[in-house]
C-alpha positions, 0 to 999 in steps of 0.5 A, a space after each residue: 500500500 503506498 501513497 504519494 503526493 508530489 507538489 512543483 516538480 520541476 523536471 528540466 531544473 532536476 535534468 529529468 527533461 528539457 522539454 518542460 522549462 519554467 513548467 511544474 507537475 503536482 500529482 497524488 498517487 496512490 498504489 495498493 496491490 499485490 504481485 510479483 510481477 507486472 503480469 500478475 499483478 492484481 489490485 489497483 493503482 489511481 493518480 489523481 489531481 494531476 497539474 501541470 503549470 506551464 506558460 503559454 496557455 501549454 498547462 494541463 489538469 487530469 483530474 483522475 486515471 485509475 488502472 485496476 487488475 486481477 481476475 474475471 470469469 477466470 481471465 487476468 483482466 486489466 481495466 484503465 479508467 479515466 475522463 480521456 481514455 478508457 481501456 480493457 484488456 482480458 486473457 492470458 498475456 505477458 506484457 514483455 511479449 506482446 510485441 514478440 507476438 505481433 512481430 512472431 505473427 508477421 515473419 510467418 508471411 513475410 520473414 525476410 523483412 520482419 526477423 523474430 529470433 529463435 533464442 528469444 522467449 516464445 510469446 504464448 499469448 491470448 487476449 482480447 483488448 478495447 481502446 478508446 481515446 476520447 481527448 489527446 490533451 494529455 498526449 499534446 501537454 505532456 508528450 508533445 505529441 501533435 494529435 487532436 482527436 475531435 470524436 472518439 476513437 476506437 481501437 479493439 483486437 484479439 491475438 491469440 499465438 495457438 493459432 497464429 491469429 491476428 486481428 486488429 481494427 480501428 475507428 478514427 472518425 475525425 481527428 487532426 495530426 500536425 494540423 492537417 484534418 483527417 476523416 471518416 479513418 479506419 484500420 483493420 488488419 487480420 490474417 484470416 487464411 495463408 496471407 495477412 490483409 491490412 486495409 486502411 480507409 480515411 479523407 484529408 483535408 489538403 491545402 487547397 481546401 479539398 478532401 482527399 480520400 485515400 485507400 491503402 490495401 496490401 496482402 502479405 504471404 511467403 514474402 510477397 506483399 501486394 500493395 495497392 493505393 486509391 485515391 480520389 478527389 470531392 472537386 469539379 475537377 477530378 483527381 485521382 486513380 490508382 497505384 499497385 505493385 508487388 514487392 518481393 523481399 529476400 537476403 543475400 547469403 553469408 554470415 550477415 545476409 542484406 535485405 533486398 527487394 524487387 518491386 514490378 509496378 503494375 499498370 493501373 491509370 490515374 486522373 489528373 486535372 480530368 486527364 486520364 494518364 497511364 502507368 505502365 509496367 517498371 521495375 524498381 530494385 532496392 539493394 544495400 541502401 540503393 534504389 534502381 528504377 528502370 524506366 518508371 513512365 507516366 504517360 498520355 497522348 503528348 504528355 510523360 514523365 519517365 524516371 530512369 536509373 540509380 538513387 544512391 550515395 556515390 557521385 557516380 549513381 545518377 537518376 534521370 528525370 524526363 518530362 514532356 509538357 507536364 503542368 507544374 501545376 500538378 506537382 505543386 499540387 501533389 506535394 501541397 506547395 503553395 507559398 508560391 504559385 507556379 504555373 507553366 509546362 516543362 519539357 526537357 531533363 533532369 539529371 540528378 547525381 548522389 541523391 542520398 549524400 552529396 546531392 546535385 542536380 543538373 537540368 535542361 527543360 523549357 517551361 512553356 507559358 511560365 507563370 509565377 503567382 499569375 504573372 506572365 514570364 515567358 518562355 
């Protein structure tokens, strides 16, 4: 049984963190429970009356979380209870191996890129677990976590390792991250048969003030994963479309083997600005830190955009960039850069040399009707 009360802690003064100058956190706390470890813990521990003095209206006041754990219908259960969030978790589970048996889970599918060793303890859990986040001020205040939740959010699953089951799903109706706005999100991933599926739906709110609705399913199995994006717009002018491709992973031989992928992208066709453009077959291979992209093309009548050759870090690895009347416009547009409006179309190259160290580039394009913030330049 321990009770404590804690008033004016100023942790930045103590070296605790640097992330709460001229700040101060009171708390009462008090603990009564029995166990030899953190699994088989049972009673409850409460805080209560948390505040944090800090300038700049960042100041926060938690009046109660309270965490209670032992046993129900003959299943540990343990329950977190407080005006922001609250939480259940019930079965037979270690806390220490619960990431083991997600990561135990995914090598099953692909284990070239997810490694779970051997000489590690064998997680053996089974549980069912209910999330619900009703306010991030807490995260924001204390964690400096950017992440504002304007409804609840619903996170629930099971993972069972008997059977090698999986299942995980979520409900984010309307919340922001970093200030962009995001809508109607859900999450869910299980592995259902020979393959794990992970689908993930949502909106965001872009720049301009449009909504974006983006969809992102992949499938996993003997170190396959098959990956396809969709994406369209709530314009009068459409964008939008699709985008797949199938990566396959593998290691290299020796004492310490290298993670390598091929990625083939698929033909799909995509929407811009109410053009229908086409993507055609390419292969992109990922070796040791660097990438090569062979002839990746985007096209339609007149219009293309080609990338060919080596990302890497030596002066010598070089990536060519081809483009054919492309609108700046619609890549300003795609990477939500708006600070300057730029309008025009370019024709020509792009060499680009030591992308990932010392990084150059060397360009040759005419920009036809050159625009900027809607003044006339030329040619």
């Amino acid at each position: 049984n321990l009770r404590a009360s804690v008033k004016n802690l100023r942790p930045n003064e103590l070296n605790l963190s640097d992330k709460y100058a001229n700040s101060d956190i009171s708390l009462n706390l008090m603990a009564d429970f029995t166990g030899s470890s953190v699994d088989d813990m049972n009673g409850r521990i409460r805080l209560d009356s948390l505040v944090l003095n800090a300038p700049d209206g960042q100041g926060y006041f938690l009046e109660s979380l309270l965490v209670t754990a032992g046993q129900v219908a003959g299943e540990k259960e343990v329950q977190i209870l407080s005006p922001f969030m609250t939480a259940v978790v019930r079965g037979d589970y270690s806390y220490q191996t619960i990431p083991a048996s997600v990561l135990q889970t995914m090598q099953r599918y692909i284990p070239s890129l997810v490694t779970f060793k051997n000489n590690k303890l064998k997680p053996q859990n089974n549980f069912k677990f209910d999330v619900q986040v009703r306010d991030t001020e807490l995260l924001q205040k204390i964690f400096f976590l950017p992440l504002d939740v304007h409804m609840p959010v619903n996170l629930k699953g099971t993972v069972n390792d008997l059977d090698g089951r999986l299942h995980v799903e979520g409900s984010f109706p309307r919340f922001s991250y970093n200030g962009t706005l995001y809508e109607s999100a859900t999450l869910l991933c299980e592995n259902p048969s020979s393959h794990m599926d992970c689908r993930v739906r949502g909106s965001m709110l872009m720049n301009s003030g449009a909504m974006l609705t983006l969809s992102v399913d992949a499938e996993a199995e003997q170190d396959r994963l098959k990956t396809t994006v969709n994406w369209g717009n709530n314009t009068d002018i459409t964008y939008g479309g699709q985008i797949a491709a199938v990566t396959r992973f593998y290691k290299t031989e020796g004492k310490k083997p290298v993670l390598q992928a091929d990625i083939d992208v698929l033909p799909t066709k995509i929407i811009l600005n109410d053009s229908i453009w086409n993507i055609r077959s390419s292969h992109i291979a990922v070796d040791s830190g660097r990438v090569f992209i062979d002839n990746f093309l985007v096209e339609r009548p007149n219009q293309y955009l080609c990338i060919d050759g080596k990302i890497a870090d030596k002066e010598t690895d070089s990536c060519l960039v081809k483009l054919k009347n492309i609108d700046v416009e619609y890549v300003l547009d795609i990477v939500q850069f708006d600070d300057i409006e730029f309008s025009g179309h370019a024709t020509g190259q792009v060499n680009l040399k030591s992308v990932l160290k010392d990084f150059s580039m060397n360009t040759h394009l005419n920009v036809h009707h050159f625009a900027v913030n809607s003044g006339m330049m030329g040619e």
